[in-house]
ZABA-564550 format. One line per field, with one value per residue (C-alpha): residue number from 1; x, y, z. Coordinates in pm, 1 decimal. Example, Ala and Ser with C-alpha at 12.3 -4.5 7.8 and 13.67 -1.06 7.14 Angstrom:
k <- (1|2) $
xx <- (1230.0|1367.0) $
yy <- (-450.0|-106.0) $
zz <- (780.0|714.0) $
//
This chain:
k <- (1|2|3|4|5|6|7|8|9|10|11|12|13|14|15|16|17|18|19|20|21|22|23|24|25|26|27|28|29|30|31|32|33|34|35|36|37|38|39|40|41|42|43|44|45|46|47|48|49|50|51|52|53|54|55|56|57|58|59|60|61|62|63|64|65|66|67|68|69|70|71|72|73|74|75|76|77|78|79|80|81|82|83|84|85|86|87|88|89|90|91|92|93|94|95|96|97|98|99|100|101|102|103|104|105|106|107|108|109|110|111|112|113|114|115|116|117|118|119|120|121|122|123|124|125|126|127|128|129|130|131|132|133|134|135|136|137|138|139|140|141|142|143|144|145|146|147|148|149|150|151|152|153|154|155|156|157|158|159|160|161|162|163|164|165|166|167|168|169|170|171|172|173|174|175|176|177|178|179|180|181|182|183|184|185|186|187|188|189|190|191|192|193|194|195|196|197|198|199|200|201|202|203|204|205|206|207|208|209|210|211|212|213|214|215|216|217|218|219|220|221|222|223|224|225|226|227|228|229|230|231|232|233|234|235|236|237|238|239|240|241|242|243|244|245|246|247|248|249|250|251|252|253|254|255|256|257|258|259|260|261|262|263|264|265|266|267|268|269|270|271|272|273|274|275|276|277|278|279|280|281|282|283|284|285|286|287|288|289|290|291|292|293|294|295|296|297|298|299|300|301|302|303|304|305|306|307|308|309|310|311|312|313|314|315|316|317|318|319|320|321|322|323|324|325|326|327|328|329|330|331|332|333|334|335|336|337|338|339|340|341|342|343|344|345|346|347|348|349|350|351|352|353|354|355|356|357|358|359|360|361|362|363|364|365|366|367|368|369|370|371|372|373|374|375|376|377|378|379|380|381|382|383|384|385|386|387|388|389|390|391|392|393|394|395|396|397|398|399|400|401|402|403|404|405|406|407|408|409|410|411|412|413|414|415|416|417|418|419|420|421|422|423|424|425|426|427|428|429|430|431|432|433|434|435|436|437|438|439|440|441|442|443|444|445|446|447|448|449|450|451|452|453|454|455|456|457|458|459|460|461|462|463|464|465|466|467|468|469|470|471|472|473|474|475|476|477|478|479|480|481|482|483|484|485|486|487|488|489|490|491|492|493|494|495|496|497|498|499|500|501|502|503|504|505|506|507|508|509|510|511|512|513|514|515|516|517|518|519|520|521|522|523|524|525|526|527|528|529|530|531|532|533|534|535|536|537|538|539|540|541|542|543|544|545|546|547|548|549|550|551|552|553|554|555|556|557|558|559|560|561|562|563|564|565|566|567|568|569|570) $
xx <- (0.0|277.2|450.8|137.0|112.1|431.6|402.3|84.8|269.0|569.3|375.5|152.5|526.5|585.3|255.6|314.8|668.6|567.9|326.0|592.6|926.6|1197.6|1311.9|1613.8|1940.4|1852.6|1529.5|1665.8|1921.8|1705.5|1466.5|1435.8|1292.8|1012.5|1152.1|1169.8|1240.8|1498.9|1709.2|1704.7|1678.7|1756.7|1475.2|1188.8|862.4|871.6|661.8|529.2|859.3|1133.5|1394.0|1422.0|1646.0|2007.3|1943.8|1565.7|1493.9|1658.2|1482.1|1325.5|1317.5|983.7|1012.6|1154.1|1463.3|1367.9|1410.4|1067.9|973.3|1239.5|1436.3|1804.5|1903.6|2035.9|2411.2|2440.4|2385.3|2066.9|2117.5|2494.2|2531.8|2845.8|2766.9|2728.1|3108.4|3226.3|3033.8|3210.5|3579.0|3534.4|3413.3|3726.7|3977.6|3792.5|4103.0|4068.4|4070.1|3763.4|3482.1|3164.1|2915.5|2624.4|2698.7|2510.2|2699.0|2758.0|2538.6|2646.3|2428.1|2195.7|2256.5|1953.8|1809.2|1832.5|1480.7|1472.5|1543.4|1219.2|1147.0|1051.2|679.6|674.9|453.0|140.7|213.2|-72.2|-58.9|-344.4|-302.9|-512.4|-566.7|-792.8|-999.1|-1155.4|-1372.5|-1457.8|-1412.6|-1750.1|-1812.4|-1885.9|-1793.1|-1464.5|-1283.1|-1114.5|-846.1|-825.6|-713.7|-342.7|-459.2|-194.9|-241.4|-428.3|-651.6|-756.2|-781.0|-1026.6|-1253.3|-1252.4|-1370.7|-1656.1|-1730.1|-1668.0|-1641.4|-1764.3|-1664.7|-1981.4|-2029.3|-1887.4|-1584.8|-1498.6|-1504.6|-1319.4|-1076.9|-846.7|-799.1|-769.9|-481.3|-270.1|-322.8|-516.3|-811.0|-1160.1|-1502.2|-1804.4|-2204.9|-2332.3|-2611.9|-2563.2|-2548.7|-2346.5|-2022.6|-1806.8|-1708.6|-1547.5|-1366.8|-1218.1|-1142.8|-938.4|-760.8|-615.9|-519.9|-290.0|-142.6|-41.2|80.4|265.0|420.6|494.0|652.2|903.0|819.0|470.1|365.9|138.9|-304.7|-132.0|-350.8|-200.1|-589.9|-873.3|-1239.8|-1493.2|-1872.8|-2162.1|-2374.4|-2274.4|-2441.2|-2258.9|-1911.9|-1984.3|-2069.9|-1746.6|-1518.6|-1644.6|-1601.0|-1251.3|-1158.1|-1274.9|-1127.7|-762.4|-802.1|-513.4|-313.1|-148.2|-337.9|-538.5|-862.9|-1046.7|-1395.6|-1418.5|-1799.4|-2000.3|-2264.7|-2047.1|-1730.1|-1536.5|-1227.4|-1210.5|-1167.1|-895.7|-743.5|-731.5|-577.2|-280.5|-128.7|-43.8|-302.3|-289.4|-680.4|-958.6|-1329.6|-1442.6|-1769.9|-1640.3|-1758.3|-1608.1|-1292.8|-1253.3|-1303.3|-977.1|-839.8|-868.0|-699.0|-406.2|-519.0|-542.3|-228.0|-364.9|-18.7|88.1|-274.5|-213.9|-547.1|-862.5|-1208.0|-1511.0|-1810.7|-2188.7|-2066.6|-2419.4|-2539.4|-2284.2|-2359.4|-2730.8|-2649.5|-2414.4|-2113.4|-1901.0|-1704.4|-1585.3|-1482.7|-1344.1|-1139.2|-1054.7|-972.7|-725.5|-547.1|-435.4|-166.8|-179.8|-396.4|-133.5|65.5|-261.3|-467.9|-861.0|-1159.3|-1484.2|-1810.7|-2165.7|-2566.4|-2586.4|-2413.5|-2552.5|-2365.0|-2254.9|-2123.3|-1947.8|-1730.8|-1621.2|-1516.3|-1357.8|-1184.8|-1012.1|-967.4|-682.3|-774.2|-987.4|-1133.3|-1517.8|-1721.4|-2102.2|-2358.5|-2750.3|-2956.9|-3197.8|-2929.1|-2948.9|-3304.8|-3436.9|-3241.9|-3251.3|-3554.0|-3890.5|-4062.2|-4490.2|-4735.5|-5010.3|-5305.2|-5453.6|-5599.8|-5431.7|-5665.2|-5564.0|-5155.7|-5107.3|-5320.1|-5183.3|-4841.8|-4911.3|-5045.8|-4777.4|-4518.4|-4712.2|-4876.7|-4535.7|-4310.5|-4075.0|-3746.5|-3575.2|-3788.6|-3703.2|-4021.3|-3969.3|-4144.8|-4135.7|-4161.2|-4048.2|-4415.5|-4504.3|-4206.3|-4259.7|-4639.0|-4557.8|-4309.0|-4494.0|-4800.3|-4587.9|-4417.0|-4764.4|-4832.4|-4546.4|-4310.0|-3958.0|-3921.1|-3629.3|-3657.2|-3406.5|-3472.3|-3332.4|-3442.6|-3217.0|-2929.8|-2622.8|-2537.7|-2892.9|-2850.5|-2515.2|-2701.0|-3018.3|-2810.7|-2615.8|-2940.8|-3108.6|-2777.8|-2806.8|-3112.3|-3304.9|-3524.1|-3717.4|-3839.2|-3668.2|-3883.0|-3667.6|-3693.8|-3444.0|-3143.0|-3165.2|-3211.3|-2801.5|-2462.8|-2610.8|-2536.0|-2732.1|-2703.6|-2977.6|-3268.6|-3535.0|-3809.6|-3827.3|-4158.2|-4182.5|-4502.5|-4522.2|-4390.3|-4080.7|-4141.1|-3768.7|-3788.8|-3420.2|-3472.0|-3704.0|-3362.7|-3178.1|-3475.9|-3519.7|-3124.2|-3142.5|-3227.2|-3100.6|-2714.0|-2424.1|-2631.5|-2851.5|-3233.2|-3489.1|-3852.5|-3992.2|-4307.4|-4500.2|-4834.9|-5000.7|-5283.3|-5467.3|-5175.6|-4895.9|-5071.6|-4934.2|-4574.4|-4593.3|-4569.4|-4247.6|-4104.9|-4201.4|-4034.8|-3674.8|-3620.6|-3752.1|-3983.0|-4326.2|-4472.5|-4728.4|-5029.7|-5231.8|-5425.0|-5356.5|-5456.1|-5801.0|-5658.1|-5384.8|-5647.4|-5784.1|-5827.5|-5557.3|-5531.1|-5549.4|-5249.1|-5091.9|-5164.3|-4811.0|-4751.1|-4430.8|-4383.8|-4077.2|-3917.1|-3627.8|-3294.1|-3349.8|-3087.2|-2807.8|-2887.9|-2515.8|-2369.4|-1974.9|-1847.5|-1885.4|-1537.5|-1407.2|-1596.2|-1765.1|-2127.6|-2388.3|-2330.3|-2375.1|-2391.9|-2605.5|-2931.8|-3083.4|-3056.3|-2787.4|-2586.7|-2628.5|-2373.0|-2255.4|-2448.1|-2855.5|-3095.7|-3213.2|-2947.0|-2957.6) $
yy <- (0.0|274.3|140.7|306.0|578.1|697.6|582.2|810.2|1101.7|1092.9|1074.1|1431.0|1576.4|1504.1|1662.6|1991.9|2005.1|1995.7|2261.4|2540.6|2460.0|2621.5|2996.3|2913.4|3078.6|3330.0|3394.9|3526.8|3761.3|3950.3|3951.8|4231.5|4118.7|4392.9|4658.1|4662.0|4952.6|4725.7|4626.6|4962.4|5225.0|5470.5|5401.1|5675.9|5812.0|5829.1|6110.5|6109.9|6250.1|6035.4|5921.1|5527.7|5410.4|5235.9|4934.7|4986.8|4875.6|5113.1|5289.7|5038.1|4753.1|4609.2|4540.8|4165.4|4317.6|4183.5|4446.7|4571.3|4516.4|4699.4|4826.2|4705.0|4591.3|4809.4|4890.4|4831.0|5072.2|5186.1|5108.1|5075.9|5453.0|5453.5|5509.1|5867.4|5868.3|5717.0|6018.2|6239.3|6123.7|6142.6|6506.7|6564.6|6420.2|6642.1|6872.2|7227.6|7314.5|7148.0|7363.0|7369.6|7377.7|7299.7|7527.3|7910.0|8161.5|8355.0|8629.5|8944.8|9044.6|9343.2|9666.4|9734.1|10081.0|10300.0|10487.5|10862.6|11128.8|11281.9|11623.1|11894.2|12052.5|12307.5|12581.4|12690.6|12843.1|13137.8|13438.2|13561.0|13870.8|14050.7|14398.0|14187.8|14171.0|14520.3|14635.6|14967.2|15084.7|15181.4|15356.6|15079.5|14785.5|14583.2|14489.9|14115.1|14318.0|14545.6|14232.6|14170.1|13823.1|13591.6|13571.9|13218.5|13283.1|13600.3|13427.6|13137.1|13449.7|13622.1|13289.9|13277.8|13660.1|13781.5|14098.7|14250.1|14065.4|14009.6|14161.4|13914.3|13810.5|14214.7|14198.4|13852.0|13803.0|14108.3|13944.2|13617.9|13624.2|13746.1|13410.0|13559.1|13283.5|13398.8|13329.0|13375.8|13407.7|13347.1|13196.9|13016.0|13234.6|13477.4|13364.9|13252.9|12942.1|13168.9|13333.4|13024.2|12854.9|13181.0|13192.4|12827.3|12855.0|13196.7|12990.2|12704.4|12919.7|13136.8|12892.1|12615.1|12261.2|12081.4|11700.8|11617.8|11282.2|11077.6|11117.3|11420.2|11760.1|12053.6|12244.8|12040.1|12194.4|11965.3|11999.5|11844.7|11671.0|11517.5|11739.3|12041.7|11817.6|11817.2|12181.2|12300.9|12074.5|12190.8|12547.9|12464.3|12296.7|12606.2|12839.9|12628.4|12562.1|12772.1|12621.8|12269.5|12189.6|11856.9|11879.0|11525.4|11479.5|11222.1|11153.2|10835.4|10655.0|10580.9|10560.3|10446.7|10267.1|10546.4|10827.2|10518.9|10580.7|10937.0|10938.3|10709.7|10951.6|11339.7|11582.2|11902.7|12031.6|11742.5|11854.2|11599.4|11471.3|11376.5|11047.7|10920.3|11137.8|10952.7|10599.3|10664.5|10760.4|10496.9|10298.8|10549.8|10674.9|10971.2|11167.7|11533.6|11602.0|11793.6|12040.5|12423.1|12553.8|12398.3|12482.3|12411.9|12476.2|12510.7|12377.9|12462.8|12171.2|11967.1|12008.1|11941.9|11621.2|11458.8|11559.9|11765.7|11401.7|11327.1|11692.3|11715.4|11385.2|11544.3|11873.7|11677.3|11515.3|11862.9|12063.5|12280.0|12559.3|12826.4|12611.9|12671.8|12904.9|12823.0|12923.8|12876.0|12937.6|12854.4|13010.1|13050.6|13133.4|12953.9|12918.5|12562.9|12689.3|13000.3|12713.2|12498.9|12838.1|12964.3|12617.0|12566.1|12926.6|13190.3|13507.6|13492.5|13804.2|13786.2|13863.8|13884.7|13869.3|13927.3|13688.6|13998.3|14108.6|13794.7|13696.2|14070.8|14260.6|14030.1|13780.7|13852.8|13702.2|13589.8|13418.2|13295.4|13178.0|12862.3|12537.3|12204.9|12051.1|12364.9|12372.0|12138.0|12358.3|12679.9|12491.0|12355.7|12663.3|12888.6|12658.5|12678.1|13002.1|13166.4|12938.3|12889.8|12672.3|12620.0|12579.2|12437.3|12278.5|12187.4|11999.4|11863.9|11509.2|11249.0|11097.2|11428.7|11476.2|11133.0|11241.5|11593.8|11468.4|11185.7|11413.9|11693.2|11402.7|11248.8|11596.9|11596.9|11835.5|11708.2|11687.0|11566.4|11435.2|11469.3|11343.0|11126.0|10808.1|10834.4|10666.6|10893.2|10821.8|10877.3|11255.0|11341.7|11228.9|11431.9|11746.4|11735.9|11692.2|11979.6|12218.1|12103.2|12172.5|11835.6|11888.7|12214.3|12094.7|11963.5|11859.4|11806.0|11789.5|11970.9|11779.8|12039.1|12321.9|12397.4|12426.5|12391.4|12630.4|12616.8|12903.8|13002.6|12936.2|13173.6|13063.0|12848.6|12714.7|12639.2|12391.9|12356.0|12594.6|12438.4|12362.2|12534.4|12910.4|12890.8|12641.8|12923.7|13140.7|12830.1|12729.1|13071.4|13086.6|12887.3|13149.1|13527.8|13364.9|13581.1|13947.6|13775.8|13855.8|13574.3|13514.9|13306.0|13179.5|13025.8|12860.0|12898.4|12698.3|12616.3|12374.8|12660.3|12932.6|12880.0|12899.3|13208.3|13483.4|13265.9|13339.2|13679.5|13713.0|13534.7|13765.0|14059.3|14171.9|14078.5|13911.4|13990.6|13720.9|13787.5|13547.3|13357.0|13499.6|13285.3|13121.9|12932.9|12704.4|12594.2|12266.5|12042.4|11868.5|11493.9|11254.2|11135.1|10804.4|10734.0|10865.3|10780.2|10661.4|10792.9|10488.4|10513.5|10335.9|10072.3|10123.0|9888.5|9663.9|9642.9|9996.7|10016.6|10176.7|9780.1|9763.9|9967.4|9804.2|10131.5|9960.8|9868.3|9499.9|9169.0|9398.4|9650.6|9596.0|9385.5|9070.5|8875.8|8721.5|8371.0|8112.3|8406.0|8290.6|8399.3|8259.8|7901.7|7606.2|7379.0) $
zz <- (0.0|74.5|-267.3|-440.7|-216.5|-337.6|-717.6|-724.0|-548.1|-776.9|-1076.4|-921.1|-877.4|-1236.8|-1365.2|-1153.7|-1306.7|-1656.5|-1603.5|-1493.4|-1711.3|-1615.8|-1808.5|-2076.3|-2047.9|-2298.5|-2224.7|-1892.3|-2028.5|-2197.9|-1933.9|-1688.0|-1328.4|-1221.8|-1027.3|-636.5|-408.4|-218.4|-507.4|-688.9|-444.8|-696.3|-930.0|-860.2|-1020.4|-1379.1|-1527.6|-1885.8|-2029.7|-1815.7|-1973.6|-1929.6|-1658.5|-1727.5|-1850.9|-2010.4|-2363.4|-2635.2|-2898.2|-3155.9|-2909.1|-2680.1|-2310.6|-2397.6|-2598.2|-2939.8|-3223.2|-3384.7|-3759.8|-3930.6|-3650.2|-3600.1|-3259.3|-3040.3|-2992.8|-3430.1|-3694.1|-3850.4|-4228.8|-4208.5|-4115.6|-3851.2|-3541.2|-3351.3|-3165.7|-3500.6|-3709.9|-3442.5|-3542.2|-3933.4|-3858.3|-3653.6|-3951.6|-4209.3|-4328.0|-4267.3|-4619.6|-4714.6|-4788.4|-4595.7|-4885.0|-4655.1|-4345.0|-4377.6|-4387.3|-4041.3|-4010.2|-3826.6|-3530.6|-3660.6|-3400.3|-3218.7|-3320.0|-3070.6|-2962.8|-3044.3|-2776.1|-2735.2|-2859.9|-2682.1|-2733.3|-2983.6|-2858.9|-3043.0|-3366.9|-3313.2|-3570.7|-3351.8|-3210.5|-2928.9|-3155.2|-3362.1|-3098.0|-3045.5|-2728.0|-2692.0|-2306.1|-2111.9|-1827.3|-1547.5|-1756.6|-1710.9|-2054.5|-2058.2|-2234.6|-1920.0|-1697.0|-1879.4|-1930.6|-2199.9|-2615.7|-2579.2|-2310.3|-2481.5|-2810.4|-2683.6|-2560.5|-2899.0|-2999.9|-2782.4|-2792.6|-2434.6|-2437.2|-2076.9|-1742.0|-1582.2|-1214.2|-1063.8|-1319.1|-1288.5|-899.7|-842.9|-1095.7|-1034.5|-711.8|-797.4|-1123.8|-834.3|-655.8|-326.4|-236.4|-302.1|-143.2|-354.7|-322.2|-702.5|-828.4|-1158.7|-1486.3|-1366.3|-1474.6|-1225.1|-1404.7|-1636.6|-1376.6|-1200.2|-1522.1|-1644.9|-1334.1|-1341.8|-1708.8|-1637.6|-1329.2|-1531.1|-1833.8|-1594.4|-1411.1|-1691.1|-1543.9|-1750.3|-1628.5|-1485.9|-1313.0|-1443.0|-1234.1|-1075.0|-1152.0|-1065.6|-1064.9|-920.8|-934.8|-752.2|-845.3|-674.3|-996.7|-1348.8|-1559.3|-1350.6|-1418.4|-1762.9|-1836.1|-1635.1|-1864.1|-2167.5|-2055.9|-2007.1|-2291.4|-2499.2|-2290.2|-2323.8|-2704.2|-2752.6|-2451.3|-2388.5|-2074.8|-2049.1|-1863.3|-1759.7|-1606.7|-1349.8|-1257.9|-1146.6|-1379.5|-1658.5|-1902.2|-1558.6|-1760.7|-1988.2|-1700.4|-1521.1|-1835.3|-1920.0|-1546.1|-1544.4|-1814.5|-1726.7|-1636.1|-1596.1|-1475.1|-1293.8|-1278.3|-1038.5|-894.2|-483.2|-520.3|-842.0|-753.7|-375.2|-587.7|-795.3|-528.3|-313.3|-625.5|-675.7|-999.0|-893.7|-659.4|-480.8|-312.7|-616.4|-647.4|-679.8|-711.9|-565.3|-681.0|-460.1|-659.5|-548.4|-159.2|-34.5|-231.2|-178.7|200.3|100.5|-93.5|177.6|-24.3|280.9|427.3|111.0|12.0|325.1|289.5|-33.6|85.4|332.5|63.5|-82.1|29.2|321.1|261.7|273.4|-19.0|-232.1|-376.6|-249.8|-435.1|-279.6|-412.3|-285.7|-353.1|-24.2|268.6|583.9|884.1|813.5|478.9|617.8|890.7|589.6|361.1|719.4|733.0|375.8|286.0|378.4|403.2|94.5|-93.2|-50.8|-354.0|-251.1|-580.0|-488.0|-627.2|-737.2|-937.7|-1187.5|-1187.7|-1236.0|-1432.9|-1718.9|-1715.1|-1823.8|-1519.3|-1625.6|-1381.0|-1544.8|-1376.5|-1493.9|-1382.3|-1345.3|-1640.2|-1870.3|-1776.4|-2140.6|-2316.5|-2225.3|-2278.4|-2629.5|-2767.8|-2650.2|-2805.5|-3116.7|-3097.5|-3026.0|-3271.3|-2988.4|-3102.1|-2815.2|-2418.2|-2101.4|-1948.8|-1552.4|-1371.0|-959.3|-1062.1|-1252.4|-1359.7|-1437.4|-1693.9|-1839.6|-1892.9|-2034.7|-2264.8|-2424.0|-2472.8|-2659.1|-2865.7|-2927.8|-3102.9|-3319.0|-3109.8|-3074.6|-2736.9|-2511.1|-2119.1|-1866.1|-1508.1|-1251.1|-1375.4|-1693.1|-1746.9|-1749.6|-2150.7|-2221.7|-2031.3|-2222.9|-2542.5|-2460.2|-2361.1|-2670.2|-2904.4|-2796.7|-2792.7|-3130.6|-3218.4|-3257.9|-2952.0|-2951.7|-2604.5|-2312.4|-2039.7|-1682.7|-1307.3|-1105.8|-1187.0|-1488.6|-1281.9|-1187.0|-1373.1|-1727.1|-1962.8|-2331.3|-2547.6|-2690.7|-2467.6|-2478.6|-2248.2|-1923.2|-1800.4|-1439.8|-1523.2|-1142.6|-926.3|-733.2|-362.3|-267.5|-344.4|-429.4|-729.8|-860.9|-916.6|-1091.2|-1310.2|-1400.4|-1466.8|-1741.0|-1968.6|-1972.4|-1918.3|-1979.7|-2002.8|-2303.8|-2242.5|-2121.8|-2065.9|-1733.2|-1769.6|-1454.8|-1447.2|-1141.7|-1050.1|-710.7|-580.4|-734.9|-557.5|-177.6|-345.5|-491.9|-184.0|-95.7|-408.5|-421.0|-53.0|-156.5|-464.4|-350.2|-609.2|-686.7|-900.4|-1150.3|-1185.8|-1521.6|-1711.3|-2051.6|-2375.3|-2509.5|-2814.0|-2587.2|-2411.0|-2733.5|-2733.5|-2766.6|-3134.1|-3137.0|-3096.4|-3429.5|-3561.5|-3570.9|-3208.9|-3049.1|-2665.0|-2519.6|-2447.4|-2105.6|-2131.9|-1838.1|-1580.3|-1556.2|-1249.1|-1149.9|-1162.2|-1246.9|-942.6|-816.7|-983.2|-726.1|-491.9|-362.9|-513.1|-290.1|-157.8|-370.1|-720.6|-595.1|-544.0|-217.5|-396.7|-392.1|-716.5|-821.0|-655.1|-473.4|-136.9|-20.5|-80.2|31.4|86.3|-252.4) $
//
């Protein structure tokens, strides 16, 4: 029995062995063993672009070391080309002599051009001169001529056709070419923008720089509303036409990379909204260390607005106030006022303008008395009646505008709308259409009423009477500018009528209530078939001053963005 136990166990033994023969010699020497961390310490992560280890296959052979189709093994030579240290030595027993037929020829390293020295500005070449520009002298009227002012300053005002300083040009700019600080109480329209512009351009042509840094103005004029912003740069850049300086209007609401770029290069004059102005600020666009003239304009509304922190942060990032010249202008001088003029001022010269002396001298002031269901008669027909080209229709709020204008437009009278509802673009765009004549009306709220200045306008109509006896005197303002003459024309009905004794009170005259000529309450004509709806630019729901993170939070309105948090847990 154990003889066949072990027959039957040898002959298992002899199964097993023929199922795993043993490797050959050769097979084994071309073999590699897989790789262990004990044996080959050295051997570490190989990345995508590793070269293979000493010992791997060569190029043209698989993992087993057998030559692929058409490959030669490795260590011989591919198509009986020598091999590389061999190709090597026959390049080293080449003679000397022997020409190079396939080697370029050397090529000389090309000089780099050097870059240009730059040139200096040539000045204006202006064959201008200031006898061509002839004002007779009058008794009690102060010549432009009469103020010594330079050849380019006085040619811009040839251009516009200045020939008398208003009162309040004649009383402040003798003081102010000689670089004393001023103070000022003048209502709109009577030309001090004029004044402070004329000022800063004799500084800077008097005292020329020869480098200038880059967002550092040496004249900064801050102003409490766009349209205001606007108005003031324009005046400057015809008043500098003649001149090298650079003017740039920084305000909120739009063209915000265009301003960040106008400031990173030099600047000589900023007209500046605070709000905008602290933004670049606050980014280093813009440097104040460098500012020789500062310009406050219309601080009483600033103060009304919220405005004073900022100017005041502003005012604080100036120099000193006795290393600049201050000018300081305001409608109205309350207390409050009269601390923050005390404050940034040096001894300034005071210049004091009545408010009488602009609205009554050269407006045409008419109360008309009406009823609130005839007001768009009496409006229509007048327009009509009267052929008027070029009106100012206000208005205390912004349905009211939306109404007015739509119903003029309805009866074929090109009619623009400016309120606080429209988008800043759609205000410069509405502005510039009826300076040039493609709106005969333009229907606004207040936000009209201060700073503009459009030639030509020969009637404002207060279609309600404003609630603020001061806006009165800027609506008002908008016509009669710059000594031309101007017609006001009120309509008073039983909600107007509390307003009027106010009025009367503040400007110290009174006013004459008469009624409307019969043929302007005809009736009104029916709307055109093809009646157009003024239709508002929407408002963008994320304003652009989010870039600069001053923007209300999560993009400006109360809801937040999507995947930006709020909102229920998904």
């Amino acid at each position: 029995m154990k003889k066949v136990i072990k027959k039957v166990a040898s002959w298992i033994s002899g199964k097993i062995r023929k199922k795993k023969p043993a490797a050959s010699a050769e097979q084994s020497k071309t073999s590699h063993p897989p790789a262990a961390k004990k044996e080959h310490p050295r051997q570490g992560y190989q990345g995508k672009r590793s070269r293979p280890q000493r010992g791997g296959p060569h190029r043209g052979e698989t993992r087993s070391g057998e030559p692929r189709s058409g490959e030669p093994r490795s260590g011989e030579p591919r198509g009986g080309e020598p091999r590389s240290g061999e190709r090597r030595e026959e390049r080293r027993s080449r003679p000397e002599s022997r020409p190079r037929s396939h080697a370029p020829h050397p090529r000389t390293p090309r000089p780099e051009p050097t870059p240009p020295a730059p040139e200096p500005a040539a000045p204006f070449v202006d064959d201008w001169t200031v006898a061509q520009f002839d004002v007779p002298p009058e008794e009690g009227k102060t010549r432009f001529h009469d103020l010594n002012l330079s050849q380019p300053i006085m040619h811009a005002i040839a251009d516009l056709n200045f020939r008398y300083c208003t009162p309040v040009q004649a009383a402040l700019m003798p003081e102010s070419l000689k670089g004393r600080d001023c103070t000022g109480r003048a209502q709109t329209g009577t030309g001090k923008s004029a004044a402070f512009i004329i000022t800063i351009l004799s500084h800077l042509l008097a005292k020329p720089l020869a480098e200038r840094r880059t967002g550092s103005p040496r004249a900064l004029i801050l102003a409490p509303t766009r349209e205001l912003v606007l108005q003031i740069e324009k005046d400057t850049k015809q008043l500098s036409k003649y001149t090298r300086a650079k003017t740039v209007a920084v305000f909120g609401g739009m063209d915000y990379e265009r301003q960040k770029r106008w400031l990173d290069a030099p600047v000589d004059i900023v007209v500046a909204t605070p709000g905008r102005l602290i933004d670049f600020k606050n980014q280093h666009h813009i440097h104040l260390s460098k500012v020789e003239i500062l310009v406050i304009d219309e601080a009483d509304r600033m103060l009304d607005m919220g405005f004073i922190p900022d100017v005041r942060r502003i005012v604080l990032s100036t120099p000193h106030k006795d290393k600049r010249q201050t000018m300081f202008f305001t409608a109205t001088f309350t207390p409050e006022v009269r601390r923050l003029a005390a404050q940034w001022t040096n001894t300034p010269h005071d210049v004091d303008i009545e408010p009488e002396q602009v609205s009554v001298l050269a407006i045409d002031q008419r109360v008309y008395i009406t009823t609130t269901e005839d007001k768009l008669k009496l409006l229509y027909n007048m327009i009509m009646q009267e052929n008027l080209e070029r009106v100012i229709v206000f208005a205390n709020r912004k349905d009211q505008t939306h109404w007015l204008a739509e119903q003029l437009m309805a009866r074929e009278v090109s009619c623009g709308l400016l309120s606080g509802d429209v988008s800043q673009h759609e205000r410069v765009k509405t502005l510039e259409g009826f300076r040039g004549g493609k709106f005969r009306i333009l229907v606004a709220t207040d936000v009209a009423a201060r700073g503009l200045h459009i030639e030509g306008v020969s009637h404002v109509v207060n279609y309600n009477l404003p609630f603020d006896a001061e806006d009165y005197i800027h609506r008002i303002g908008r016509t009669g500018r710059a000594g031309a003459s101007g017609v006001s024309v009120s309509f008073a009905c039983e909600d107007d009528g509390p307003q009027i004794p106010v009025i009367e009170q503040f400007i110290g005259r009174k006013l004459d209530s008469i009624y409307p000529p019969d043929e302007w309450l005809k009736d009104l004509p029916p709307p055109s078939a093809d009646a157009k709806k003024i239709v508002l630019e929407p408002k963008k729901k994320y304003d652009d001053r989010r870039r600069s993170g001053r923007g209300m939070r999560r993009g400006g309105s109360g809801r937040p963005r999507h995947g930006h948090g709020g909102g229920e847990k998904q």
